[in-house]
N, C-alpha and C positions, 0 to 999 in steps of 0.2 A: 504494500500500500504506500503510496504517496502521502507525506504530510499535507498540512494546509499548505507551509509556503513552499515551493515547489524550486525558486532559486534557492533555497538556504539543501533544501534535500539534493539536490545537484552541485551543490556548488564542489565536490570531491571533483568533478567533468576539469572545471578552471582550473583546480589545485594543480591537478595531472596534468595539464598544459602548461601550466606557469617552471613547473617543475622539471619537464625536459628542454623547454628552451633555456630555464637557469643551468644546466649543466651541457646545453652546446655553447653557451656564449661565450665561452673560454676557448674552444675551438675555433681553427681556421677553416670556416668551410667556404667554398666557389660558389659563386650564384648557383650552380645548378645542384651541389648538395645542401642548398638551403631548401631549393624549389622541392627538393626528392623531402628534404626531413619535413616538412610541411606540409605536402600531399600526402604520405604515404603513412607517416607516422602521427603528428597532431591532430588531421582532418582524419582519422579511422580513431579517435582514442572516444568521442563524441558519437561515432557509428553506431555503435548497438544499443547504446540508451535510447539515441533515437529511431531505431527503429522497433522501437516498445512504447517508450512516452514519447508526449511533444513536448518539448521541455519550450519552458518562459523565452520571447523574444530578447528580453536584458541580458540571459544569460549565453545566449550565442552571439549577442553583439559584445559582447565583454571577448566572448573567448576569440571573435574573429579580431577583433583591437590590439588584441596578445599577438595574436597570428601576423599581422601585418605591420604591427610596431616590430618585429622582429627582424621582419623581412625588408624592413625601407631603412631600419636604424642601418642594417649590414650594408645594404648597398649604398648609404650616405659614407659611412664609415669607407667602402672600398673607393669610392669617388674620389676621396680625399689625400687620398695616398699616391 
């Protein structure tokens, strides 16, 4: 069963995102193993809850925020160099 709030019951979804991008951002990876770690890995961590619940709008615009502040910080980061 689902609680009443629905982002506090999910929010474990964020944690597990927040938490593998915290442990690549020490790594050097190439545009294109950032594009691989972010399709294949964060965008399927999300997969199977939703394909059971809908989970709350806030809470996938939080995790896509995660998702794409990661992916614009690296490539500002690779510009600069």
């Amino acid at each position: 069963m689902v609680a009443r709030s629905k982002k506090a019951t999910f929010s474990f979804i964020k944690d597990r995102v927040w938490q593998k991008i915290s442990s690549w951002s020490s790594k050097c990876l190439s545009k294109a193993g950032r594009e691989v770690m972010i399709k294949y890995v964060l965008q399927a961590i999300p997969s199977y809850v939703m394909s059971i619940f809908r989970l709350p709008n806030t809470l996938l615009d939080e995790i896509e925020k995660i998702m794409s502040a990661f992916w614009w910080v690296m490539v500002v980061q690779a510009m600069e160099v």
